[in-house]
Every structure is written in C-alpha cells, then in structure tokens.
DOLOVO-834285 format. One record per residue (C-alpha): residue in three letters; y, z, x. Coordinates in steps of 0.05 Angstrom, whole numbers, padded with zeros to 5 digits, always signed. Each point is the difference from the previous one (the first is absolute). Example, Ala and Ser with C-alpha at 12.3 -4.5 7.8 and 13.67 -1.06 7.14 Angstrom:
// residues 2
ALA-00090+00156+00246;SER+00069-00013+00027;
END
This chain:
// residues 715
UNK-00146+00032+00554;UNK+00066+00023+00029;UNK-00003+00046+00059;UNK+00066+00034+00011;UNK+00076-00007-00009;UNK+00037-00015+00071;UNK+00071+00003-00015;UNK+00062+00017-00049;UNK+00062-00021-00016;UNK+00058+00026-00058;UNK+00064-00030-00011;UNK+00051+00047-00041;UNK+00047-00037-00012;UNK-00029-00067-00023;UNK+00043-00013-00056;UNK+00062+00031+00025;UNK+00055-00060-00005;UNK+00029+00024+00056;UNK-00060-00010+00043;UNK-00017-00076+00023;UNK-00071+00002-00007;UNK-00005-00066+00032;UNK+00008+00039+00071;UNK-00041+00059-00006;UNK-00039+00017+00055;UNK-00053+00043+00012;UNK-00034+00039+00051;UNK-00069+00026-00021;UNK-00050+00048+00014;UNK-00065-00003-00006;UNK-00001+00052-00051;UNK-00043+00018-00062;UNK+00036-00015-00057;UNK+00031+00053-00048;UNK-00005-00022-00069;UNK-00006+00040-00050;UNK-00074+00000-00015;UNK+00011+00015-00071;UNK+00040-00058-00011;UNK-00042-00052+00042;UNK-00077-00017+00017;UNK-00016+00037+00064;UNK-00042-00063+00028;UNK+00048-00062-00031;UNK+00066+00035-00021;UNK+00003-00030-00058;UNK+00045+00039-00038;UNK-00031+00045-00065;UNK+00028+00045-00055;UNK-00028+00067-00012;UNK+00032+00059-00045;UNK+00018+00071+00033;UNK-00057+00055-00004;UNK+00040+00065+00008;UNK+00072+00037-00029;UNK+00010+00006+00088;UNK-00009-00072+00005;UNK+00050-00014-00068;UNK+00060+00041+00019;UNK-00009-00030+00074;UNK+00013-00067-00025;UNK+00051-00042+00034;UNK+00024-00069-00006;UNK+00000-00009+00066;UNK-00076+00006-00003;UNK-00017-00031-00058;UNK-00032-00070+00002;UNK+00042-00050-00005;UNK-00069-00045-00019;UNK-00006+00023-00077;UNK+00078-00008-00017;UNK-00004-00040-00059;UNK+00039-00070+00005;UNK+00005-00004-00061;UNK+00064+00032-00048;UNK-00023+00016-00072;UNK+00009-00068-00044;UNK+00044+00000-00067;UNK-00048-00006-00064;UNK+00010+00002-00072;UNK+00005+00049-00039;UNK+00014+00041+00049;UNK-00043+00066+00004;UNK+00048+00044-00023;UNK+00001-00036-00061;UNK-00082-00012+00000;UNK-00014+00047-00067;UNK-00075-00007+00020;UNK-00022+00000+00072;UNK-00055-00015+00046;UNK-00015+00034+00060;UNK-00059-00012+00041;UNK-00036+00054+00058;UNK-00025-00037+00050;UNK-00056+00048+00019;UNK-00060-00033+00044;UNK-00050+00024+00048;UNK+00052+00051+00033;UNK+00046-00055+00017;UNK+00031-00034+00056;UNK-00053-00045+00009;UNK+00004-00074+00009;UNK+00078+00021-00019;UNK+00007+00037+00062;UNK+00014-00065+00042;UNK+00069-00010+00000;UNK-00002-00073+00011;UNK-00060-00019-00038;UNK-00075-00001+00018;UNK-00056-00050+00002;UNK-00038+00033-00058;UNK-00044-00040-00041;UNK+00002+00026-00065;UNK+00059+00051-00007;UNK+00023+00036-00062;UNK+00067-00024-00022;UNK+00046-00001-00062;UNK+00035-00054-00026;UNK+00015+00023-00085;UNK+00066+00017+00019;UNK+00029-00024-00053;UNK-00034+00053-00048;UNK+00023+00066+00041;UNK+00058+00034+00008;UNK-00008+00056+00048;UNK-00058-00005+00066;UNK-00018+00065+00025;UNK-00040-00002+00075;UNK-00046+00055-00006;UNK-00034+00040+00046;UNK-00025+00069+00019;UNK+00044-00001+00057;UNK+00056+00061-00009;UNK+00055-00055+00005;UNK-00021-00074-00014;UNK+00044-00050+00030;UNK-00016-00074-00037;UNK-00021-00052+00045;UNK+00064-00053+00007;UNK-00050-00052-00031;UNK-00008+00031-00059;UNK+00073+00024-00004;UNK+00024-00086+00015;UNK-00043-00016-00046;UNK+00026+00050-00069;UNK+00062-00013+00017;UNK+00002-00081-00008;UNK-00028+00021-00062;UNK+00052+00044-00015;UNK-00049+00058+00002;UNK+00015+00071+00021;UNK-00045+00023+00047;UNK-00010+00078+00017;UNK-00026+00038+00046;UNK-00044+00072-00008;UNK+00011+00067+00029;UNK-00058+00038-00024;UNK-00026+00067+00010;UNK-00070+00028-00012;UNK-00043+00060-00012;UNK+00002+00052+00051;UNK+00033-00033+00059;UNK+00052-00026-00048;UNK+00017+00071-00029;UNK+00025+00023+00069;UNK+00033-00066+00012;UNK+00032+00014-00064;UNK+00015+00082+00013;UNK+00039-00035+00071;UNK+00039-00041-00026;UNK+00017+00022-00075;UNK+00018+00064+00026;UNK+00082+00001+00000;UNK+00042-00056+00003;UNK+00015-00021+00063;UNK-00077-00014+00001;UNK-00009-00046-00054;UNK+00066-00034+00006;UNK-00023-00018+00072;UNK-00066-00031-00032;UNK+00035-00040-00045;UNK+00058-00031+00053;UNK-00066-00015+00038;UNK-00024-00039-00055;UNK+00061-00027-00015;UNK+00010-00019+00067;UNK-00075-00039+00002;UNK+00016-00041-00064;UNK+00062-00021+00028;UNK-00023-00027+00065;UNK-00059-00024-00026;UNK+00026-00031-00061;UNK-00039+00013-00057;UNK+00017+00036-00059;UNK-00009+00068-00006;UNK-00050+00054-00022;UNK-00066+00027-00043;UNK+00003+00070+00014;UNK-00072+00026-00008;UNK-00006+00082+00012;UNK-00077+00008-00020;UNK+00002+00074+00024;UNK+00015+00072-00024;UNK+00065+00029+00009;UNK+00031+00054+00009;UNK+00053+00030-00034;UNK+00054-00008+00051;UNK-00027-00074+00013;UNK-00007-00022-00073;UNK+00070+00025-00016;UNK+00036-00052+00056;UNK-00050-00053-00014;UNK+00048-00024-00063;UNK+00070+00005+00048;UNK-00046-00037+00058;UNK-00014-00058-00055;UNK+00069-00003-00020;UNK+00032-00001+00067;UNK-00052-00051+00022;UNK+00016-00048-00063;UNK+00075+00011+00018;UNK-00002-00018+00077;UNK-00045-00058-00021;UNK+00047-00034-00054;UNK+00063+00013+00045;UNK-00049-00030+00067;UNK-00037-00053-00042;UNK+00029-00034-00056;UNK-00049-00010-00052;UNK-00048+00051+00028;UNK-00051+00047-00048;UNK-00032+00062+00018;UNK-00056+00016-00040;UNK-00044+00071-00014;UNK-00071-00006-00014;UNK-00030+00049-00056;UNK-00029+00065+00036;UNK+00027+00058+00015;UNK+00033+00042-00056;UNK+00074+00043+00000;UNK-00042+00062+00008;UNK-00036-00037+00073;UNK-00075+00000-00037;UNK-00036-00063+00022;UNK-00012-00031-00072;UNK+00003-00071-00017;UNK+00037-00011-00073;UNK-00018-00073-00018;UNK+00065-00002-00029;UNK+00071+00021+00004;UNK+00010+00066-00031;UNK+00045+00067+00013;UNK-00046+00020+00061;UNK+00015-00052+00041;UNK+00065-00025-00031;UNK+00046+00028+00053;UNK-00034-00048+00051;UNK+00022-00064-00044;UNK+00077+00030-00011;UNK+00007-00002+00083;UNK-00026-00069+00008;UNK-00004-00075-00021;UNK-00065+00006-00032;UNK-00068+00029-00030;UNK-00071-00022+00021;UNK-00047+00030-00037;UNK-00075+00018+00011;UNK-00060-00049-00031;UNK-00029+00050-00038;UNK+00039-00012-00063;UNK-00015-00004-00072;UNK+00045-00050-00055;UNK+00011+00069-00033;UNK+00036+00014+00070;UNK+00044-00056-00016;UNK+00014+00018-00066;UNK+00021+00062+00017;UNK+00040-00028+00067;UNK+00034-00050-00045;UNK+00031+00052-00043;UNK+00023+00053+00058;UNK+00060+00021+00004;UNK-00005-00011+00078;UNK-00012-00069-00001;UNK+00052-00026-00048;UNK+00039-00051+00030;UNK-00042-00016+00058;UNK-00067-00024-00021;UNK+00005-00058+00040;UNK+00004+00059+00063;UNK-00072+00024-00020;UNK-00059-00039+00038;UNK-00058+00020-00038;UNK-00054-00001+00052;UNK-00066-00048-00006;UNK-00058+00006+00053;UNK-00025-00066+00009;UNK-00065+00031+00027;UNK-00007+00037-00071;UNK-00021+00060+00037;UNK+00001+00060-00045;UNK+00013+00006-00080;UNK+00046-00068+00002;UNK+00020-00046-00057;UNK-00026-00066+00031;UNK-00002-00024+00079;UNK-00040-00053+00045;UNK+00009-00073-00051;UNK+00024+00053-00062;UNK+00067+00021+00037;UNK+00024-00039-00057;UNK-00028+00047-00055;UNK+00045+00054+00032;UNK+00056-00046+00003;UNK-00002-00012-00069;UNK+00012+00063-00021;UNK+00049+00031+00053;UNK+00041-00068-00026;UNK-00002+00020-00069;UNK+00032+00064+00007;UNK+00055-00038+00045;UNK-00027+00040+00075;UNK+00018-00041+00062;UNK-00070-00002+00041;UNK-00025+00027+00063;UNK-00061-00039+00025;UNK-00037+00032+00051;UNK-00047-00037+00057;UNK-00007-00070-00036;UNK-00025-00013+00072;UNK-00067+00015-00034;UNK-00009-00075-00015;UNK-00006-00006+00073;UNK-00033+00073+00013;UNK-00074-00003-00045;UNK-00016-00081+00005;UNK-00036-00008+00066;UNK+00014-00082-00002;UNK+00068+00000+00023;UNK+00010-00077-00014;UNK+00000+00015-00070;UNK+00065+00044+00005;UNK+00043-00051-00032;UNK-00039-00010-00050;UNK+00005+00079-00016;UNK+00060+00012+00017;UNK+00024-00047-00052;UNK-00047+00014-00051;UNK+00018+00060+00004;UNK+00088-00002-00005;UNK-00020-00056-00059;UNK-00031+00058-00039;UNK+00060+00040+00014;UNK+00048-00050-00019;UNK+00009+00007-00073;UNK+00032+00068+00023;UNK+00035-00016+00054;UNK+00070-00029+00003;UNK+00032-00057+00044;UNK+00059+00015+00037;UNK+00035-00069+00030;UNK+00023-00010+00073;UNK+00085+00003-00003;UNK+00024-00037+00060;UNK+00051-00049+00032;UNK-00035-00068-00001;UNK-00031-00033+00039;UNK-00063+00022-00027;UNK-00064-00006+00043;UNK-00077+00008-00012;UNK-00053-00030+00025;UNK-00037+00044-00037;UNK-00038+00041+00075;UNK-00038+00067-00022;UNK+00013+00025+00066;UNK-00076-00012+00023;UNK-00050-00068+00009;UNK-00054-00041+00046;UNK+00055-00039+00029;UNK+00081+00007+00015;UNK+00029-00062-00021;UNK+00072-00023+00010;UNK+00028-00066-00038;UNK-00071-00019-00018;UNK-00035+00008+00065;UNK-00042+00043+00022;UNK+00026+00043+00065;UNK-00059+00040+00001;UNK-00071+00004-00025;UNK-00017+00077-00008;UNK+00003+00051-00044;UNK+00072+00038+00002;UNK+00029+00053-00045;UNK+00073+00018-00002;UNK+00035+00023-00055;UNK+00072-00013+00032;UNK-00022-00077-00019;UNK-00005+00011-00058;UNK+00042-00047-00049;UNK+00031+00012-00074;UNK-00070-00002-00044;UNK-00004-00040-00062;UNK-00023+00014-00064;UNK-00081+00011+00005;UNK-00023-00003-00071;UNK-00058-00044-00044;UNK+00015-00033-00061;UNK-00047-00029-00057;UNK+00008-00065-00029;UNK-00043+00004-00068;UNK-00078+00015-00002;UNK-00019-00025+00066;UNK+00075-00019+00048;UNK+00022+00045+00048;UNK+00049+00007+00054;UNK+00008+00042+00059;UNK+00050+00012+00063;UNK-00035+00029+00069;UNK+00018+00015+00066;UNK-00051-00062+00034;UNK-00002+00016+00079;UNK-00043-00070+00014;UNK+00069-00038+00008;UNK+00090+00019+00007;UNK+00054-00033+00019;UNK+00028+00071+00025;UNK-00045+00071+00020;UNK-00062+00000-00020;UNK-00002-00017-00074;UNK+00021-00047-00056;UNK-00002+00012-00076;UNK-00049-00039-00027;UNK-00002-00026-00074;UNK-00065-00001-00032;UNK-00031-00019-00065;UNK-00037-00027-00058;UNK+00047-00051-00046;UNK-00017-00025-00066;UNK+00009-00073-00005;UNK+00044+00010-00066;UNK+00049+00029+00053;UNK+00043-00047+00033;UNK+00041+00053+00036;UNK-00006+00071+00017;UNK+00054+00040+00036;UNK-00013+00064+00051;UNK+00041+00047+00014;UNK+00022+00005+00067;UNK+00054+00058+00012;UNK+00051+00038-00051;UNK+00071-00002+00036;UNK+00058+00040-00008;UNK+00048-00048+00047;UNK+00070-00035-00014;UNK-00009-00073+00020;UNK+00057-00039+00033;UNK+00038-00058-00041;UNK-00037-00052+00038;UNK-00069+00028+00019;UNK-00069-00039+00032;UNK-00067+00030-00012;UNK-00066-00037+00024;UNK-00068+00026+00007;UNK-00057-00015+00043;UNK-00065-00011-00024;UNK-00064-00054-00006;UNK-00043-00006-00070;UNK-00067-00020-00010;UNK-00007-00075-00020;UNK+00019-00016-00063;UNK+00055+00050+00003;UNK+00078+00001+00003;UNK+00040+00066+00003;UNK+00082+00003-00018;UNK+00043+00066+00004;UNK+00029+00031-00066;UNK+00052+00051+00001;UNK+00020+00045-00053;UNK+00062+00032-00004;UNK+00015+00062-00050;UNK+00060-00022-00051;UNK+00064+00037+00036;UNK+00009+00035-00077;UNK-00055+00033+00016;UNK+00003+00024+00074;UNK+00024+00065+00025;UNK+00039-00019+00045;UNK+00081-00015-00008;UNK+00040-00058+00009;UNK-00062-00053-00006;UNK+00008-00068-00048;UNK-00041-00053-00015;UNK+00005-00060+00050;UNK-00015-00071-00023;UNK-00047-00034+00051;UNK-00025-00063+00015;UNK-00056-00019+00051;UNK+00012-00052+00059;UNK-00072-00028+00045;UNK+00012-00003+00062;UNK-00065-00032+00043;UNK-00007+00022+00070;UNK-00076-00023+00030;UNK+00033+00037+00072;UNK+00022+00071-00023;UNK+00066+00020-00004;UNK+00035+00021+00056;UNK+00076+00030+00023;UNK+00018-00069+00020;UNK-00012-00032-00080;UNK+00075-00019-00009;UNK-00012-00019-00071;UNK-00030+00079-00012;UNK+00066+00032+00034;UNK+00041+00007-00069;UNK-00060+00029-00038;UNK-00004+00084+00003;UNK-00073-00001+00013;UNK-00053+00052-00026;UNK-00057+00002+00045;UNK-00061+00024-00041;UNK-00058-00015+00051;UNK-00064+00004-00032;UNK-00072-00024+00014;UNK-00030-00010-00063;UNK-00080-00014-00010;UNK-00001-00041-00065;UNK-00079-00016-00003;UNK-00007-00008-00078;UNK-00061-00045-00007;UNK-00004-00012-00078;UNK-00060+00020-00040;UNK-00056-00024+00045;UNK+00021+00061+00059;UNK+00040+00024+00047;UNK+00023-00021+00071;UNK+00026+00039+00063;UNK+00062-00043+00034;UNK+00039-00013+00066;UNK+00072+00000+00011;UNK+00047-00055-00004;UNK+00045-00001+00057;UNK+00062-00062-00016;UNK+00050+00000-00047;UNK-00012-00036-00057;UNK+00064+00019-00052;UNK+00050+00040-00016;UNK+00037+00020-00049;UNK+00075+00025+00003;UNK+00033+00040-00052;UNK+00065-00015-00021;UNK+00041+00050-00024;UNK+00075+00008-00012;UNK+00041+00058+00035;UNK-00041+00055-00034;UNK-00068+00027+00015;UNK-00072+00017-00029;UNK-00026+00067+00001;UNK-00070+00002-00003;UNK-00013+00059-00050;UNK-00044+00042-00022;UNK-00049-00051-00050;UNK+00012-00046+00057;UNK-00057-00034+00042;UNK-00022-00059+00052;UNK-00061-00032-00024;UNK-00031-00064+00025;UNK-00024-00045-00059;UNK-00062-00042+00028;UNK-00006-00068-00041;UNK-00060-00041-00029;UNK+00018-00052-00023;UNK+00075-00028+00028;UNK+00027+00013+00067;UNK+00070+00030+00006;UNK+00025+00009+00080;UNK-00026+00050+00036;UNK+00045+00052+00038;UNK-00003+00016+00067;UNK+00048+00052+00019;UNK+00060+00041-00024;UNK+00061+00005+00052;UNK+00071+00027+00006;UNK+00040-00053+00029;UNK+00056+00056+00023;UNK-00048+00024+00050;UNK-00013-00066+00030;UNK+00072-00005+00016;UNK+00003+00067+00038;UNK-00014-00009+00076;UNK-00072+00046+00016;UNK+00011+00071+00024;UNK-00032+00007+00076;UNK-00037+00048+00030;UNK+00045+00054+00038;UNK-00018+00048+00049;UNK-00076-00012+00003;UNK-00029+00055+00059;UNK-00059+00025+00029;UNK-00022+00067+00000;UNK-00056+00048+00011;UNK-00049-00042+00042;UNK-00060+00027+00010;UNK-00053-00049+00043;UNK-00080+00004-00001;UNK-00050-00017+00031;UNK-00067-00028-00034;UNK-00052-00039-00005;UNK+00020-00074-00013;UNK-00016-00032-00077;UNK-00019-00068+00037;UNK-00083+00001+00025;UNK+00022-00046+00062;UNK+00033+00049+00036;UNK-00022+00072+00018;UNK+00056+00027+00037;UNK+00043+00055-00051;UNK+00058-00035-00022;UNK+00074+00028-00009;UNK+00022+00010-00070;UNK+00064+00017-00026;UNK+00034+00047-00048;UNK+00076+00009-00023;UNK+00039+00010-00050;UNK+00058-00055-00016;UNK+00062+00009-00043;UNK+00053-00037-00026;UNK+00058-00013-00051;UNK+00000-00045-00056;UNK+00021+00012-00077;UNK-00058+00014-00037;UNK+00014-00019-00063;UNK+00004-00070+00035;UNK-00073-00005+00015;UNK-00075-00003-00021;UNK-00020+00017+00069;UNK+00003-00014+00069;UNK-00048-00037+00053;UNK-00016+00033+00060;UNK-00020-00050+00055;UNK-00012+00004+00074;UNK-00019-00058+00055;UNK-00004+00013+00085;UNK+00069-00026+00039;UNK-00029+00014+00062;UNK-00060+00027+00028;UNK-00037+00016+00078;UNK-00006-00079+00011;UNK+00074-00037-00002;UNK-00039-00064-00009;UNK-00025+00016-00071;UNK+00049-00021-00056;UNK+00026+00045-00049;UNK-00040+00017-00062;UNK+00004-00019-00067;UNK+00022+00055-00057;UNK-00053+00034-00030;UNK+00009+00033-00063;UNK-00023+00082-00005;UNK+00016+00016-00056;UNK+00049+00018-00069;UNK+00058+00056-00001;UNK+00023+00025-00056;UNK+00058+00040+00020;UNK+00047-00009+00060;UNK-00068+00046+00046;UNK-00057-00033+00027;UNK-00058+00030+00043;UNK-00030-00047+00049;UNK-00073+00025+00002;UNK-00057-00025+00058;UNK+00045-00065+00013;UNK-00048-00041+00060;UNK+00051-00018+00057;UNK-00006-00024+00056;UNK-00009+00039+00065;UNK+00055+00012+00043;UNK+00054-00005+00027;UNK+00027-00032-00071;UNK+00053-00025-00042;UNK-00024-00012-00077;UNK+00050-00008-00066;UNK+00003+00033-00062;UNK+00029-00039-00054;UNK+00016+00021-00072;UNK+00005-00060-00061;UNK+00036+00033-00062;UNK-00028-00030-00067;UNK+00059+00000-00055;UNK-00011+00008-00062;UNK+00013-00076-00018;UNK-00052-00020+00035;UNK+00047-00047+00048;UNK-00028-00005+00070;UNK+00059+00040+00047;UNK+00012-00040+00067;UNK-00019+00032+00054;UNK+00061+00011+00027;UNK+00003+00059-00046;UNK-00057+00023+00022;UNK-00003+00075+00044;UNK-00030-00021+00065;UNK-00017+00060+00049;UNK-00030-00010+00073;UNK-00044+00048+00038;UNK-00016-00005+00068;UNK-00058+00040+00036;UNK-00033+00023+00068;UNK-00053+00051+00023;UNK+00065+00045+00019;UNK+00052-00007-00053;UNK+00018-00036-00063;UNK+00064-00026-00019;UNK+00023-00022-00065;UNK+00054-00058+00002;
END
C-alpha cells in the first residue's frame, strides 16, 4: 500500500529542439504532486480518460489542459470503397455499463476477461457512447477503428430536465451555440477521432429548437473544414416544433435535423411499413445510404429482432437499401455471466450478422503487417516468446483482423477461423484454423484477409505458422483482373515465382534480397486441420522455411475489390511453406533513432515493498517519458529500465528490465521499484519497426536520471 507522494518535478519544454535535454537539471521540492486528478489515478498516476460532465466544464476546455494520454496515434487508414461511396452502411453504438471502464486505462490494464471488438471489417462508422454530456473516445478504441479504416465518433448528449436548461444556455443566440460547437470541434481535433452523434433527448423551446438546425450545420461545417473525412450525425428525437417525440423514421418533423448534418439515426421502434414509407419520401431521396435505421441489440421495447435475431432486423432494413445503426452489441458481453465464453459470442453473434453486412478492404502502402493481436490475451508475446504471463487488455495492440467466418464442406465438413489466445508469435493472439475435412478433399483453402493494395514489381510475402501432423499449408493470392478494377492506370502483369530457402530468417544484410522490392506481410497463421478423425490446437513455427518472390515487370498489381489472401492447407502433397512477406526497400533505409527522449512529471512514493523478505517501505517511481520517432515507422516501442549506480559504488550496474509497451511517442512509468538513494538508474526506449528487423541499439533513446533525498536531476 502506498503511503504518500514526497516530491514533483515538470519539465515544459521537453521536446523543444532548442532545449538539450541531455543537461537538464533539476532542483526539487518535496511537493505533492499536481496532476490533474481527472486525468490520472490519485494513488498510481496512471493516466485515465473520462468525458466532461457540465456546459461550464465544455466551453472551459483548453488544449493546454487536455490529456495528452488519450491522443490517438493512430491517423484514419485508407479503405475501399471509401465511405462516401458505401451505398449501405454500418454503424455500431458502443453503449456498455456507462462506459469508461476497463477502457479508461490509457495504457492498458491487467483485466482478465475484457470486452473488446475485433469485426472491423463489417462496420463503417464506431460511435463511443455514453451518458456523459460530451463523450471523448478512449485513444484505444479510436487506434484501433482507424487501422481499420473505421470512423470513430464521439457523443454530446443531452437529457431530460437537466438537459433542457443545458439546451435553453446554449441554443439561445448564436454566439452560444457557435461557442459549443468550436469546443467540440476543438476536442475532435486534439483528440483525433472523428466527429459527432448529436443526441438532444429533451424538450425545447421555441427559441432553442429554432438554432438547433444552424448549430448542426455550423458544427458539420467546422468539422469537415477541421477534420477531413469527419460525420456528424443527429439521433431521432426531438421534433421542428421542440416536442420530445421519437419518429422511428425520417419524416417532415424531424427532417430539418438531417438537412444540417451528415446523417439520420433513427429510433428502434420501427415498423417495415416505416420503411416503406421512408423509402419513398421525398426527404430521403438521394441519401439513403445517410439514414441509420436504428436496431437495439437488447430488443427492449416493440423491436423487429435483437439479442442472436439482430439479423432478422438486418434483413429487412437491407432490403429496403437503409444503412444500419447497431446499438450496444456489447450485450454479448453484458447478460452471459461466463466471461470466457465471449469469443465464442461475440462471433456467433457478427456470423449471424454477416449475410448483411458488407466488407470494406484495408487501402494502404505496403508493407502489410498482421499478426493477427485482438488487442487483449493471457500472455504478451513478441517474435514467439512469451514476455509476460498475465492477463493484459489493450486495444492500441491491436493488429489488422482477418476474416472470422465458418464454412461447410458437405453433410458433415466444416471450417472455422478464431482468435486462439493459448499461443502468438506477436500480442496476445493468433488465428487459428480449425476443422472437420472429408477425406474426398485433398485441399481446402481459407480465407485469410481481402486487400485493396498495389504490390511492387518484385514483391516477397511469407507467413508464419505450424500445422498439425499430417498437414502442409502454402499461400494463394488472388488478384482481381485489372478490366475489372476501379481503379485507373492498372494492367495485368505476367509473373513467375522464384524459392528462395532461408533456415536463418532474412535479414538487412541478405545481399542476394537487396534487388527484390519486398512486401512484408507478417502473419502468424494456426493451420491445425486434422482430417476427419478431429481437430488439433497448434504452436508456432519460428524459422524460415521458404519463400516465394514475385516477379513482375515494371508495372504493378492492385489488389481489388474480389481480391483475397487465403492460405490453402494440403493433404495429400506438400508445396513450400511461407514464412514471411518483406519489402526489400525498407531494408536498405538506415533505422530512424530515437530523438529527444525526456523526463517529466516525477512523482515518487513511498510503500510497502512487493518482495516478503524485506519490510522496510520501498521507493517507487512515476514519470512520464516522451520522445520523437515517425509513427508510421513502428508497431511499438519497448520501454526498459536497469540501475547505473546506486548507495554502494561496489555493486555493478544492472541489467535492463523491460516495463512495458508504448504505443505512441507517451509513456507513464507507474510504481517502478528503485533503488534507495542517492541514485543514478536508465531509461531506455527499443522502437519495433514495422518489418520486424531488430534496430541496433545505437538508435535507441537512452535517458539517465540521477537521485538523492534532496534533489533529482535528470541528465
């Protein structure tokens, strides 16, 4: 139990290039420290997110005191077809138990079984909903959409009677609601999510009602100019005349909402009829595809469908060509008290879905990178071992998902991709590949991913993976005929296929790989496909075994939209197995280095020590440390520290000790054990690129940190 915070520090102007953070020094007092309590753990300082509870706190808002913890790392991805042209949408409400929960932790949490989502490749639109007045997405969530190429919005809500006089405030002229909106504005800038789902679930007056049209509009306008690629969305309540009356639909009472903004969300409470009649209105012409017609998972009132029959409302919204809103799917998770089955639900649940439900394909410069992490597991691995053995969650992990799906194979085969948390070669999952094969089958082929990528004229792809005996697994790649892609400019290319057997990886130094533009698609694949007597769980397989190169001439592929990676697995002959997929142009380019790493915000505590042996309180410490490196460069970095010095000269220096994973260029040291003083420790921070190359450490960011009862002093 910690006891009390003894001292402070804040550097300014850590990243300044002008400063030489090498040579800061310090003078501290012992001091209780001044974070923001709403933005960190009173007793750790862990950082957290929360939303803002009042219109005082919203139009208060500054950047300067925003937390820099939940700034998503991650810049919306390219997919096809793009949402503007997506004629029929999917938008999901993320509504669970009040939210912020295991969420809340910027940096992850130890939680053993977490709710997370991973069907990314069904949704367009993720809304992070709460009854919070404005609801600020955690970064984790945000990282995660947008790999995905998923919008993610936030909610500024208003209820019942407390909401009508939030309303009356600031709907009241414009100068009021304009200042509301740059506030909001201003949030999803910093923040970087997406933009809005404006939910007014009060009476209005007349005054109010008649500037809540020009607040939407001037809101969607600041947004598109702020955010490219940004929606603001108006959920189906209030009427033109201020009544409190849900519609179900899109009609002339509420119409004037949907002409200010980027989109419709209607109520649950609808009918087909409704649709009918929506389908036909006058209002709606032309942007159907803006018009999410609501479905309560929880199938709480007069609903079409809900619970394991969403799909039954699905069906028909689909058939009258709606896009979807799909409120609190989080109820897979919510009503099943065993929480170890939420895989299981979670995907039976999207599979039911799926029939109406439409893939949109990651668009992206290659390389191309999963290892398939759902953001969540028992262990963190890294290159096949484990790092740690304990339950983490962290959505910022999470890697480009596959397609989950089953497949049947006559009367009695079946096949079936799954997140399997027992083994990974990266995070804390691996897609494993399960099944039931007729013996009249001598091949069967699962789909992996569906890419919309142009491929360089010489490109590598491997895979990683280990089969169940009996079993050999090859890579197939499909490419869409250019006559029939959307895309300009693209022609067929003839190629031809070159092994190339490696039993020691490949590495920068290869002189034989230097020539070859490399595509590095790095997957661990679970191929455990047992044959008609049962199935089999496997482990990974670390080495290189083959590769294959593709030979092109000085065209490229496109990857289009009929276009998928699927990974045959063989009975009965034994083509080579793939390892990995590179891009030899990176392994030419010299590693970035860390710049500028600092120290800031220390805060030390005292506490009672983890080990049994000793009963004296032990000194732990807390900081923040920051740094510069590109991030499209890297999967994440590795924060170490080790002692350089401590009260006895005669001890040798420590050994590095990992802490933990960052995910942006911000990293919260939290309880770190050191030793007492006077001190000198190191912090040390690994970036992991993309390619999966080790980086010397010479490029590493090394920061020192010297301590005594009187002062600290960063070096």
């Amino acid at each position: 139990m910690l006891l009390h915070i003894v001292l402070f520090i804040r550097l300014e102007s850590c990243l300044d290039p002008s400063v030489d953070s090498s040579s800061v020094h310090e003078v501290i007092n012992y001091t209780p420290s001044s974070l923001p309590v709403k933005h960190y753990d009173t007793d750790t300082t862990e950082p957290v997110i929360c939303g803002l509870q009042t219109l005082e706190e919203l139009l208060s808002w500054q950047r300067s005191e925003a937390n820099p913890f939940n700034v998503a790392a991650v810049p919306l991805a390219a997919r096809e077809p793009p949402l503007s042209s997506s004629s029929r949408r999917t938008l999901v409400s993320h509504d669970m138990m009040g939210g912020y929960l295991d969420d809340r932790f910027a940096q992850g949490t130890d939680s053993e079984s977490p709710y997370a989502f991973y069907h990314w490749q069904y949704i367009d639109i993720f809304n992070y909903f709460t009854h919070n007045l404005v609801t600020i997405p955690p970064a984790v969530w945000t990282n995660a959409a947008h790999k995905h190429g998923v919008v993610m919005l936030g909610t500024f809500i208003t209820e019942w009677t407390d909401g009508a006089k939030v309303c009356e405030t600031f709907l009241k002229g414009e100068e009021s609601y304009r200042a509301v909106a740059d506030r909001l504005v201003q949030i999803s800038h910093y923040y970087g999510f997406d933009g809005w789902l404006v939910n007014i679930e009060n009476t209005l007056s007349e005054a109010a009602v008649k500037n809540t049209p020009l607040f939407l509009r001037y809101l969607t306008d600041q947004m598109h100019e702020r955010v490219p690629g940004s929606q603001v969305l108006w959920y189906d309540s209030v009427l033109e005349t201020g009544q409190l009356k849900w519609q179900n639909e899109l009609n002339q009472s509420n119409r004037v909402f949907f002409d200010a903004c980027d989109g419709f969300f209607t109520n649950y409470n609808w009918t087909e009829q409704s649709l009918e009649w929506m389908k036909t209105y006058s209002g709606a012409q032309g942007r159907q595809a803006d018009i999410y017609v609501g479905v309560d998972v929880f199938a709480r009132g007069e609903v079409v469908g809900g619970m394991f029959d969403t799909n039954k409302a699905l069906e028909i919204i689909r058939k009258h060509d709606f896009s979807t809103a799909i409120f609190a799917p989080g109820w897979v998770y919510e009503t099943h008290n065993d929480k170890t089955e939420f895989r299981k639900n979670q995907d039976k649940f999207w599979a039911l879905l799926s029939e109406f439900l439409y893939i949109h394909r990651p668009t992206s410069p290659l390389p191309f990178i999963s290892s398939f992490c759902q953001g969540f597991g028992k262990s963190l691995y890294w290159r096949g071992q484990r790092e740690t053995k304990k339950n983490w969650f962290n959505l910022s992990a999470q890697e480009l998902q596959p397609l989950y799906y089953s497949e049947q194979f006559g009367a009695n085969g079946w096949l079936t991709s799954r997140g399997c948390p027992e083994d990974a070669w990266n995070g804390g999952c691996s897609l494993l590949l399960e099944g039931l094969i007729p013996a009249s089958l001598n091949k069967v082929c699962a789909r992996i991913f569906s890419l919309h990528v142009p491929l360089a004229s010489n490109t590598l792809v491997s895979f990683i993976y280990k089969p169940s005996a009996g079993i050999t697994v090859s890579l197939e790649l499909k490419t869409t005929d250019a006559s029939l892609c959307t895309h300009q400019g693209i022609r067929d290319i003839n190629c031809k296929f070159q092994s190339i057997s490696d039993t020691q990886g490949l590495s920068p130094e290869r002189n034989d790989l230097c020539n070859i533009s490399i595509l590095k698609l790095h997957l661990a694949i679970f191929c455990p496909l047992e044959g008609v007597e049962g199935t089999n769980s496997l482990l990974l397989e670390t080495k290189v075994k083959k590769c294959w190169v593709f030979y092109g001439n000085q065209g490229h592929i496109l990857l289009c939209s009929q276009s998928d990676i699927s990974f045959p697995c063989h009975y009965f002959h034994s083509p080579p197995p793939l390892h990995k997929v590179l891009d030899t142009t990176s392994l030419l380019v010299p590693p970035e280095s860390i710049q500028r790493l600092c120290i800031y915000d220390v805060v030390w505590l005292r506490g009672t020590c983890v080990s049994p042996e000793s009963n004296l309180p032990c000194l732990y410490l807390n900081a923040t440390l920051r740094w510069s490196y590109p991030s499209e460069l890297v999967r994440h970095f590795r924060v170490y520290w080790r002692r350089l010095r401590g009260p006895d000269p005669r001890i040798p220096p420590g050994q590095m000790v990992l802490v933990g994973r960052a995910y942006s260029t911000l990293f919260r040291l939290t309880e770190l054990v050191v030793p007492e003083p006077p001190g000198l420790m190191e912090l040390v921070v690994e970036p992991v690129i993309r390619e999966g190359f080790l980086v010397p450490e010479s490029h590493w960011g090394r920061q020192s940190l010297s301590y005594s009862e009187s002062q600290v002093t960063a070096t």
